[in-house]
PALUM-330938 format. One record per atom (N, C-alpha, C): atom name; z, x negated, y. Coordinates in nm, 4 decimals. Example, Ala and Ser with C-alpha at 12.3 -4.5 7.8 and 13.67 -1.06 7.14 Angstrom:
// PALUM-330938
{atomo->N	w->0.7800	u->-1.3190	v->-0.5690}
{atomo->CA	w->0.7800	u->-1.2300	v->-0.4500}
{atomo->C	w->0.7800	u->-1.3200	v->-0.3300}
{atomo->N	w->0.7080	u->-1.2850	v->-0.2250}
{atomo->CA	w->0.7140	u->-1.3670	v->-0.1060}
{atomo->C	w->0.7870	u->-1.2900	v->0.0030}
This chain:
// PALUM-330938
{atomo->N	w->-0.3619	u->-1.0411	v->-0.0692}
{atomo->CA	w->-0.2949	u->-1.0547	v->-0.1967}
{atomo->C	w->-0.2215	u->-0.9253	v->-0.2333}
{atomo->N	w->-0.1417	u->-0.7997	v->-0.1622}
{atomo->CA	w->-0.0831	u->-0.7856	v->-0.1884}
{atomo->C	w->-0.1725	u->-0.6333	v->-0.1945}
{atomo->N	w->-0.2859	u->-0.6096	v->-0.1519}
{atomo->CA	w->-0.4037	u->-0.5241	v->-0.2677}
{atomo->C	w->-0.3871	u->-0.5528	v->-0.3583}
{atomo->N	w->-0.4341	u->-0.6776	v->-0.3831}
{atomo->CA	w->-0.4540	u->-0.7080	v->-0.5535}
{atomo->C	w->-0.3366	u->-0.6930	v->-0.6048}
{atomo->N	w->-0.2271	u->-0.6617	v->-0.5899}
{atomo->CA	w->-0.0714	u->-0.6263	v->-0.6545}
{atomo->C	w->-0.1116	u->-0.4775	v->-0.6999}
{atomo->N	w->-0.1767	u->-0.4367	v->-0.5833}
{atomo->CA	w->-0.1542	u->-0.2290	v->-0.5900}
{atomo->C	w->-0.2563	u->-0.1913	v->-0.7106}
{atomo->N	w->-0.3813	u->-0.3162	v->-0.6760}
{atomo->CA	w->-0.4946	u->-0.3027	v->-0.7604}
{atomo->C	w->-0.4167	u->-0.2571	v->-0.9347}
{atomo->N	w->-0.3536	u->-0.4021	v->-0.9639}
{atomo->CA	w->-0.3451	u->-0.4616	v->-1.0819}
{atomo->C	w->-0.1860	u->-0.3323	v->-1.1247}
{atomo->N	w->-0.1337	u->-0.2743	v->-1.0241}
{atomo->CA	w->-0.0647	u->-0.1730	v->-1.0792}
{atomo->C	w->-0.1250	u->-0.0348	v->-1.0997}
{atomo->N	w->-0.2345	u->-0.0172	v->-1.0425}
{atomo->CA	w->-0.2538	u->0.1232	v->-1.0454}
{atomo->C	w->-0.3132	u->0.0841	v->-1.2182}
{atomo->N	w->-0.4148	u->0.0343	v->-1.1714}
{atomo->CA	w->-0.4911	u->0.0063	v->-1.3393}
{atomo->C	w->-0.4114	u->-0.0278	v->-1.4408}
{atomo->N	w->-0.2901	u->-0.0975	v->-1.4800}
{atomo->CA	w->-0.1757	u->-0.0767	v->-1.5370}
{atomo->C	w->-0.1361	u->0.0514	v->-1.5481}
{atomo->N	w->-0.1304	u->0.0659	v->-1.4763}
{atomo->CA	w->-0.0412	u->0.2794	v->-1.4874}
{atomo->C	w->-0.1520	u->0.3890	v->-1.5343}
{atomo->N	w->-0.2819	u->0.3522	v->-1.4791}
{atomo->CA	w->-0.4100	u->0.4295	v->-1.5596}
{atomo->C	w->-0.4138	u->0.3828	v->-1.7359}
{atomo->N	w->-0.3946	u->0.2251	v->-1.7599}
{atomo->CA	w->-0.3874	u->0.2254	v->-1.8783}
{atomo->C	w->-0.2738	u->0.2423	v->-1.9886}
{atomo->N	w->-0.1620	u->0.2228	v->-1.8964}
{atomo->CA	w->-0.0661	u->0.3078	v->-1.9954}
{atomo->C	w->0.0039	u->0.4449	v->-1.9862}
{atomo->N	w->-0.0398	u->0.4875	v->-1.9149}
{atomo->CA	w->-0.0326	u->0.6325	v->-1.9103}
{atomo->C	w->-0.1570	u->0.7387	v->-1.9973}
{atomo->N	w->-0.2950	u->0.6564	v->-2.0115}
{atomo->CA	w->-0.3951	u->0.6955	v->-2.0193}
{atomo->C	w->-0.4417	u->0.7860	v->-1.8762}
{atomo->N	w->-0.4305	u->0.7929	v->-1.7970}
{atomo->CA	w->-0.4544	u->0.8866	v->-1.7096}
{atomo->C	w->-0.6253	u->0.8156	v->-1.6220}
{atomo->N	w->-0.7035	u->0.9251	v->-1.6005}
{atomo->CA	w->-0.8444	u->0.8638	v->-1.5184}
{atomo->C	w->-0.8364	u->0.8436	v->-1.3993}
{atomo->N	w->-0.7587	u->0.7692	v->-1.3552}
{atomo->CA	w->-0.7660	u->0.6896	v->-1.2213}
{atomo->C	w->-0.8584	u->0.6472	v->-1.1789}
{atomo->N	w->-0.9097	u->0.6661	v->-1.0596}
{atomo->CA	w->-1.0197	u->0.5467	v->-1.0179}
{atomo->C	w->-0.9573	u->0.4825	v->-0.9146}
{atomo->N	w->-0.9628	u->0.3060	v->-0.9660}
{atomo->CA	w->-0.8903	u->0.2536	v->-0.8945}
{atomo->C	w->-0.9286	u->0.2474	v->-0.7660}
{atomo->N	w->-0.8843	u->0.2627	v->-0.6536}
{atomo->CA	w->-0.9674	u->0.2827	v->-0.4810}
{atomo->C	w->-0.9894	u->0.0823	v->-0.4305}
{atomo->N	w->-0.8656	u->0.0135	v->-0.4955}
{atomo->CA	w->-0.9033	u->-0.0970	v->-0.4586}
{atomo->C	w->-0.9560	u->-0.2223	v->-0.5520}
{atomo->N	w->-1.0518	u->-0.1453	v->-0.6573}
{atomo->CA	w->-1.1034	u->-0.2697	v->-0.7081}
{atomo->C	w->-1.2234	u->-0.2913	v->-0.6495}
{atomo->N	w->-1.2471	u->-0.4377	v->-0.6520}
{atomo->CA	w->-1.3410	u->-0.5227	v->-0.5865}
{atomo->C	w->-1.3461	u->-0.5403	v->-0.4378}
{atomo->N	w->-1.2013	u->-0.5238	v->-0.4200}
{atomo->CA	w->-1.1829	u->-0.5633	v->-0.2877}
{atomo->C	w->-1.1208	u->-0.7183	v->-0.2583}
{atomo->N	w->-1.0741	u->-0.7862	v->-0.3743}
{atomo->CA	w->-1.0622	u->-0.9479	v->-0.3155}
{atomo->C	w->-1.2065	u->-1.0243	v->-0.2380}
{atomo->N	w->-1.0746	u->-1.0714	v->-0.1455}
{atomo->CA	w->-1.1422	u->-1.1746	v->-0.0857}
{atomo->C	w->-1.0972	u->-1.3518	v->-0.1185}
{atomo->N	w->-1.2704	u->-1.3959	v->-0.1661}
{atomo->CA	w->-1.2198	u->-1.5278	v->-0.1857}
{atomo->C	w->-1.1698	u->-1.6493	v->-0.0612}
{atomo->N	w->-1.0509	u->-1.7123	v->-0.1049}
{atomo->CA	w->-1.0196	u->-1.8265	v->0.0177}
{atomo->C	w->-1.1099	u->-1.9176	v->-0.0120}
{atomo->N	w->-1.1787	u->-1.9672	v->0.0559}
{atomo->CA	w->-1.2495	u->-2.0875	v->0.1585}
{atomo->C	w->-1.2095	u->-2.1614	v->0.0932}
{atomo->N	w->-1.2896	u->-2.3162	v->0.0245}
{atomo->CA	w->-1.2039	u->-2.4359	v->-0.0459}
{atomo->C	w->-1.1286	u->-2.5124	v->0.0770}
{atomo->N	w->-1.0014	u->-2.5120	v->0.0781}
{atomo->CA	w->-0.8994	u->-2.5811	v->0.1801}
{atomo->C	w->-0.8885	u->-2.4579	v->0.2871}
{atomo->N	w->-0.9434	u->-2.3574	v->0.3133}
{atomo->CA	w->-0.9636	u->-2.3060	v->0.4446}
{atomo->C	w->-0.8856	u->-2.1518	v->0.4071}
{atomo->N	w->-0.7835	u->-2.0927	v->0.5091}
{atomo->CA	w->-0.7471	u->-1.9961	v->0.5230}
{atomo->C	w->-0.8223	u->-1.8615	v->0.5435}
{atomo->N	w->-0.9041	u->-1.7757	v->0.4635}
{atomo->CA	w->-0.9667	u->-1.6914	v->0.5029}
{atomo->C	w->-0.9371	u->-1.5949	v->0.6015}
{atomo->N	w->-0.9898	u->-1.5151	v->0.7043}
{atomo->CA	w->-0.9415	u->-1.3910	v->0.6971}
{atomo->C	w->-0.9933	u->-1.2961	v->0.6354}
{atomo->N	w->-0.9047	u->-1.1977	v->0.5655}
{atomo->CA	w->-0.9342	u->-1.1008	v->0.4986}
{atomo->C	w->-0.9911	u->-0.9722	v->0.6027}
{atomo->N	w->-1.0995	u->-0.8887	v->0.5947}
{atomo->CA	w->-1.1789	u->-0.7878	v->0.6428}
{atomo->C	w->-1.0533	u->-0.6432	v->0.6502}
{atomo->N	w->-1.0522	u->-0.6493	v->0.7649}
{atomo->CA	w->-0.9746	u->-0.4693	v->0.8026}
{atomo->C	w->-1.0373	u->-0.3919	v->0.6814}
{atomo->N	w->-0.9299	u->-0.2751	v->0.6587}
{atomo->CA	w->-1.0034	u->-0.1616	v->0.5853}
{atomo->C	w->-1.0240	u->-0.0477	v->0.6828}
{atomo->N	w->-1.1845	u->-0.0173	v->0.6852}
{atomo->CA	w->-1.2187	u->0.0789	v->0.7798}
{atomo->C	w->-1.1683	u->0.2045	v->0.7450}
{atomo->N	w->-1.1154	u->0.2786	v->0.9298}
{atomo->CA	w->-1.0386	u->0.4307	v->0.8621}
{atomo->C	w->-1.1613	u->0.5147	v->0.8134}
{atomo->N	w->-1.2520	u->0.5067	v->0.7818}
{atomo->CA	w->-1.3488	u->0.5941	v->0.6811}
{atomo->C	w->-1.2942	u->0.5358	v->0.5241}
{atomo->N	w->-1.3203	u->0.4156	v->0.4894}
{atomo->CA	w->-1.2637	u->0.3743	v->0.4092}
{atomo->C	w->-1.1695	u->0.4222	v->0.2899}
{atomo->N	w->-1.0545	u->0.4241	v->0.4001}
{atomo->CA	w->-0.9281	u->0.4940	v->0.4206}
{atomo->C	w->-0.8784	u->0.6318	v->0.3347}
{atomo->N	w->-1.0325	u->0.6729	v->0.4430}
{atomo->CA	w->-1.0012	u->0.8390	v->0.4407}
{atomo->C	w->-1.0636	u->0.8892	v->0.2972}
{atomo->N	w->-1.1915	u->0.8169	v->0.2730}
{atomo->CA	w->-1.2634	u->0.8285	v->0.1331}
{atomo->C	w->-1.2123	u->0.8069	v->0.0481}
{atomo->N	w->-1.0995	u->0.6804	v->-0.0053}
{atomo->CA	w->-1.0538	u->0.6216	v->-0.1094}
{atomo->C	w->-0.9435	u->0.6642	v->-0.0982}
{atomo->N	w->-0.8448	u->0.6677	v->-0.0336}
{atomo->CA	w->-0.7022	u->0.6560	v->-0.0283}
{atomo->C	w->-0.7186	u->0.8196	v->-0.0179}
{atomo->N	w->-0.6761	u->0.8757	v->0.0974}
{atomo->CA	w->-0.6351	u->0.9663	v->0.1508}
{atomo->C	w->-0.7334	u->1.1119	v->0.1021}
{atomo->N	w->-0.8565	u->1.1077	v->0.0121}
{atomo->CA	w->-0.9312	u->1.2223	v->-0.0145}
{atomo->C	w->-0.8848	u->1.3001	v->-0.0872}
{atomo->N	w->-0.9286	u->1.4167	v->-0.0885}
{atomo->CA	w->-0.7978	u->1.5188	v->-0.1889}
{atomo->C	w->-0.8432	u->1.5185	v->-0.3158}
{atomo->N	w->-0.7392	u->1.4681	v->-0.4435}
{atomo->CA	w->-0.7469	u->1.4341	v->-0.5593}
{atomo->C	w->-0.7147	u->1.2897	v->-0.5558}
{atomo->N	w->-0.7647	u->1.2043	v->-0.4849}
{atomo->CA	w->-0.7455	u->1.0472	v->-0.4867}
{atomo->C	w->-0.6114	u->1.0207	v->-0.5300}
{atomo->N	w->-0.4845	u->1.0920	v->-0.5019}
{atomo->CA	w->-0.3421	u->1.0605	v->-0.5646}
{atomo->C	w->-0.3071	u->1.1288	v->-0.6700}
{atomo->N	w->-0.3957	u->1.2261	v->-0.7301}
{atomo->CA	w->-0.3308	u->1.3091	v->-0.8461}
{atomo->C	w->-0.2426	u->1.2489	v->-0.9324}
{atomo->N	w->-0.3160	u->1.1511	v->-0.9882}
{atomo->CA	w->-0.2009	u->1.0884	v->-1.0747}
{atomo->C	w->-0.0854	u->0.9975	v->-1.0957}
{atomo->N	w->-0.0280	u->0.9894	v->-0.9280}
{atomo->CA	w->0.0653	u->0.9495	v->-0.8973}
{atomo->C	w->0.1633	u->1.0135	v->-0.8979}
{atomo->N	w->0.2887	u->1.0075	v->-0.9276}
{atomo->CA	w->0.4293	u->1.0249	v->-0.9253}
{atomo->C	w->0.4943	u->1.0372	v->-0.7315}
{atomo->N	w->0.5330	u->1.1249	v->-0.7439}
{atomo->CA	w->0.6069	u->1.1335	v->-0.5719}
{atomo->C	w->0.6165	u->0.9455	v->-0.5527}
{atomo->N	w->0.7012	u->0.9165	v->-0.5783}
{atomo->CA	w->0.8133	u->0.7862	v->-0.5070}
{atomo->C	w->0.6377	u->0.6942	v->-0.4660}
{atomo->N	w->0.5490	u->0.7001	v->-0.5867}
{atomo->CA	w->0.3902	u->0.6327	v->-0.5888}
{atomo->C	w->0.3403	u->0.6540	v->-0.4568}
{atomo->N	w->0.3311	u->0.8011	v->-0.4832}
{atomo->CA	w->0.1968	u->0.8308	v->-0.3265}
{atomo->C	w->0.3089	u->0.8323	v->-0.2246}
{atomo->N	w->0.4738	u->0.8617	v->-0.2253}
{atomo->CA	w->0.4765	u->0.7723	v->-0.1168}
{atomo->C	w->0.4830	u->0.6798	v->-0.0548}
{atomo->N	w->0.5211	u->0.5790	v->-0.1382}
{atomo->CA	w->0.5064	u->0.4391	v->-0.0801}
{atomo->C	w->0.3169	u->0.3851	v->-0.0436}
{atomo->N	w->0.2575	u->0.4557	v->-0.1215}
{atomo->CA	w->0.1489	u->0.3988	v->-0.1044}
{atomo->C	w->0.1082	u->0.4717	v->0.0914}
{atomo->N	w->0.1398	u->0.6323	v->0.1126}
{atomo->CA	w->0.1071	u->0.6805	v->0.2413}
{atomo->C	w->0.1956	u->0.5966	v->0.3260}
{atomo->N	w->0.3051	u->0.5502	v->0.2729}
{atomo->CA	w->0.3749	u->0.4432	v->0.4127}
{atomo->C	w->0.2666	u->0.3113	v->0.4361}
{atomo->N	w->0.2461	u->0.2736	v->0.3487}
{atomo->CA	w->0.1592	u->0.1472	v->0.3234}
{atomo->C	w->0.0690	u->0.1725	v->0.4511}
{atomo->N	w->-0.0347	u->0.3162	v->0.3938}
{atomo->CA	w->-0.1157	u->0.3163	v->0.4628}
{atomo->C	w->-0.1120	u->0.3552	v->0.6503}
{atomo->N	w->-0.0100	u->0.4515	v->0.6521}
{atomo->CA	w->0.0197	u->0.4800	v->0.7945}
{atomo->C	w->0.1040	u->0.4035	v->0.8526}
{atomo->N	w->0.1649	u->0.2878	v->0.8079}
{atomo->CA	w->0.2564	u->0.1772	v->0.8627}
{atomo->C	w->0.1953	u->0.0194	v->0.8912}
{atomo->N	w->0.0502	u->-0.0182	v->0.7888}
{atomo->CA	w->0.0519	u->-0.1667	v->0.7504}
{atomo->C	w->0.1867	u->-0.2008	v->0.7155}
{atomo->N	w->0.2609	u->-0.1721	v->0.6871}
{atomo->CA	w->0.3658	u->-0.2341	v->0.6035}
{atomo->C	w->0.3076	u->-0.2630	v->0.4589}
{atomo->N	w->0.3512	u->-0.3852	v->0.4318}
{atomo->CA	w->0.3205	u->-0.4569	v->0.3064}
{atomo->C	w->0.3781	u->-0.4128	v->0.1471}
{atomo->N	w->0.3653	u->-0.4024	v->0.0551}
{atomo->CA	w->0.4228	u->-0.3305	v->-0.0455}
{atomo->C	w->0.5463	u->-0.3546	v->-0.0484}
{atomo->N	w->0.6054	u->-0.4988	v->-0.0371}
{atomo->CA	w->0.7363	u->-0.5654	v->-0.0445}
{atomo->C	w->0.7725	u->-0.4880	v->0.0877}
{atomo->N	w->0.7306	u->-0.4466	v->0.2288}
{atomo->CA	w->0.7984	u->-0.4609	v->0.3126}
{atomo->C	w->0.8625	u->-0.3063	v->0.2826}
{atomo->N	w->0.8551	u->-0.2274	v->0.1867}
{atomo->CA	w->0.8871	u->-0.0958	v->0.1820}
{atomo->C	w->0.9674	u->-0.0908	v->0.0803}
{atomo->N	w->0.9096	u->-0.1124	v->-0.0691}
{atomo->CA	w->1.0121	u->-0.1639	v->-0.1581}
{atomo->C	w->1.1381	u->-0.2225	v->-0.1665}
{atomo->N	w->1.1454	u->-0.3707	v->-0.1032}
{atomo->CA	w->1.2524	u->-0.4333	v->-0.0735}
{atomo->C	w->1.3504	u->-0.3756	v->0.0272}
{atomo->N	w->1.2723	u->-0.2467	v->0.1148}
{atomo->CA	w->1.3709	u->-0.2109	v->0.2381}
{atomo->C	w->1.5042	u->-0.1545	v->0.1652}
{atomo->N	w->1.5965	u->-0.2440	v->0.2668}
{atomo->CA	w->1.7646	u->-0.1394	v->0.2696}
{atomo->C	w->1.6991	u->0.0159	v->0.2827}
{atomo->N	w->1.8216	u->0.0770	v->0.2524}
{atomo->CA	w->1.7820	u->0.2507	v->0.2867}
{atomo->C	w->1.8426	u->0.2744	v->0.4239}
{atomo->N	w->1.8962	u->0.1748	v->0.4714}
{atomo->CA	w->1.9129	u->0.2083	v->0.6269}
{atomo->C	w->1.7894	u->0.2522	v->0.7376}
{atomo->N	w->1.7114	u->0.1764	v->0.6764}
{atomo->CA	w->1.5811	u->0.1863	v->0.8202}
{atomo->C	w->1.5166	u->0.2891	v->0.7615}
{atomo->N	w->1.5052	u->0.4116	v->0.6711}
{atomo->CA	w->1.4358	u->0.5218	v->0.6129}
{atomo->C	w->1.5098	u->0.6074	v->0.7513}
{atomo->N	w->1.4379	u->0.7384	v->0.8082}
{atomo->CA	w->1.4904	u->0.7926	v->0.8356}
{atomo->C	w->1.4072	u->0.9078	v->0.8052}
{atomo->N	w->1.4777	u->0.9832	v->0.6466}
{atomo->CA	w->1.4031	u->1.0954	v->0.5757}
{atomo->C	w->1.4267	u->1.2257	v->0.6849}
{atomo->N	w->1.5646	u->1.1962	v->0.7602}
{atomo->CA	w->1.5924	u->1.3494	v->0.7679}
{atomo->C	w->1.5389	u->1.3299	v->0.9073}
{atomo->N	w->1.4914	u->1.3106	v->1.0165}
{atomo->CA	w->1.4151	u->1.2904	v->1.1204}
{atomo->C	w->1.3652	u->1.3736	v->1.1233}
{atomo->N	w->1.2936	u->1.4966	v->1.2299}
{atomo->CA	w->1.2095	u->1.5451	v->1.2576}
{atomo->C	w->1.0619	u->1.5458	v->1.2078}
{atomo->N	w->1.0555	u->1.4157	v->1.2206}
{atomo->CA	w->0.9452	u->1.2937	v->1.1894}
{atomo->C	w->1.0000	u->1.2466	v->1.0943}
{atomo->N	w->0.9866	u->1.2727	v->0.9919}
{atomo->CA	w->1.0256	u->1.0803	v->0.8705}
{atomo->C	w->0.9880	u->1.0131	v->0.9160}
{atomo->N	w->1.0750	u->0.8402	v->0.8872}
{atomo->CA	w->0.9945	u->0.7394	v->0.9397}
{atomo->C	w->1.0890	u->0.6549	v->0.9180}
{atomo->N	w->1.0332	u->0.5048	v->0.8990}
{atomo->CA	w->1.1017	u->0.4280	v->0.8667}
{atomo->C	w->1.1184	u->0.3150	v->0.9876}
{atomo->N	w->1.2064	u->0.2637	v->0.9827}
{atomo->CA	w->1.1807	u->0.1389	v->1.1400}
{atomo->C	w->1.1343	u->0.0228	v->1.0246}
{atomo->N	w->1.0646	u->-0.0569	v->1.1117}
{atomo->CA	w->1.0403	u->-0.1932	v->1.0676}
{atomo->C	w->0.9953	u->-0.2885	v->1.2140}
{atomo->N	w->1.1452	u->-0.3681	v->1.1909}
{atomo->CA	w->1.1570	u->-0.4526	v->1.2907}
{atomo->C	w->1.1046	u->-0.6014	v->1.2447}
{atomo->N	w->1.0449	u->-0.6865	v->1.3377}
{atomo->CA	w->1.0329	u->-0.8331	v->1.2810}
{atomo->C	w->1.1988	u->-0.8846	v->1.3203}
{atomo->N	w->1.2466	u->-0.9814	v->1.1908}
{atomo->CA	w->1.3704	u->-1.0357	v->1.2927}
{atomo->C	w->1.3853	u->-1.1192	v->1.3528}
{atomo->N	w->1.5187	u->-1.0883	v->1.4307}
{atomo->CA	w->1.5374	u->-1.1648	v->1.5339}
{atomo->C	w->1.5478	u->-1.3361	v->1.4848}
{atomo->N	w->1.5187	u->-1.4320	v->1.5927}
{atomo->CA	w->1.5559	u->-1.5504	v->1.5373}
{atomo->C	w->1.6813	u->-1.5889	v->1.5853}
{atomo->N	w->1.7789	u->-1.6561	v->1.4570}
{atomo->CA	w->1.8845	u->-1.7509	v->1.5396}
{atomo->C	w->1.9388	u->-1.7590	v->1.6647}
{atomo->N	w->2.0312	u->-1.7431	v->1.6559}
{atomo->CA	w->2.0805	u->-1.8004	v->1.8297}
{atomo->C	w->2.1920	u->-1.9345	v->1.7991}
């Protein structure tokens, strides 16, 4: 689902910007199973490297864009899981940038 979020924004931002985007993730839904939980297919790192990461593939993104989208991709972190983050777990000035992403703890 949360392709089809990036999908339905990039193509939004190609059409009101006018800018020639090619979107990298259209026709990538997967349909759910009637009653049945699908799993959705890994994206292969060729994939990856062709669509996402090829040089030009981000031109017409805005900094804050291609980076959330390179966390996306070098984290599996989910769009929400980067967006919604506090600015505590960023750590820009690191050696390394990098963000933590912990599952939380449960209850005690």
């Amino acid at each position: 689902m949360q392709i089809g979020h990036l999908s339905e924004m990039l193509r939004t931002l190609a059409e009101l910007k006018k800018l020639p985007l090619e979107n990298p993730f259209a026709g990538t839904w997967v349909e759910r199973k009637q009653g049945k939980k699908s799993e959705r297919p890994r994206f292969s790192d060729d994939w990856i490297r062709e669509k996402i990461l090829a040089p030009g593939a981000r031109d017409g993104f805005n900094d804050d864009g291609r980076d959330v989208l390179l966390m996306i991709v070098n984290t599996g972190a989910r769009p929400n899981e980067i967006l919604a983050a506090p600015v505590g777990p960023f750590r820009v000035d690191a050696k390394v940038p990098h963000v933590l992403i912990r599952r939380p703890r449960p209850a005690s």
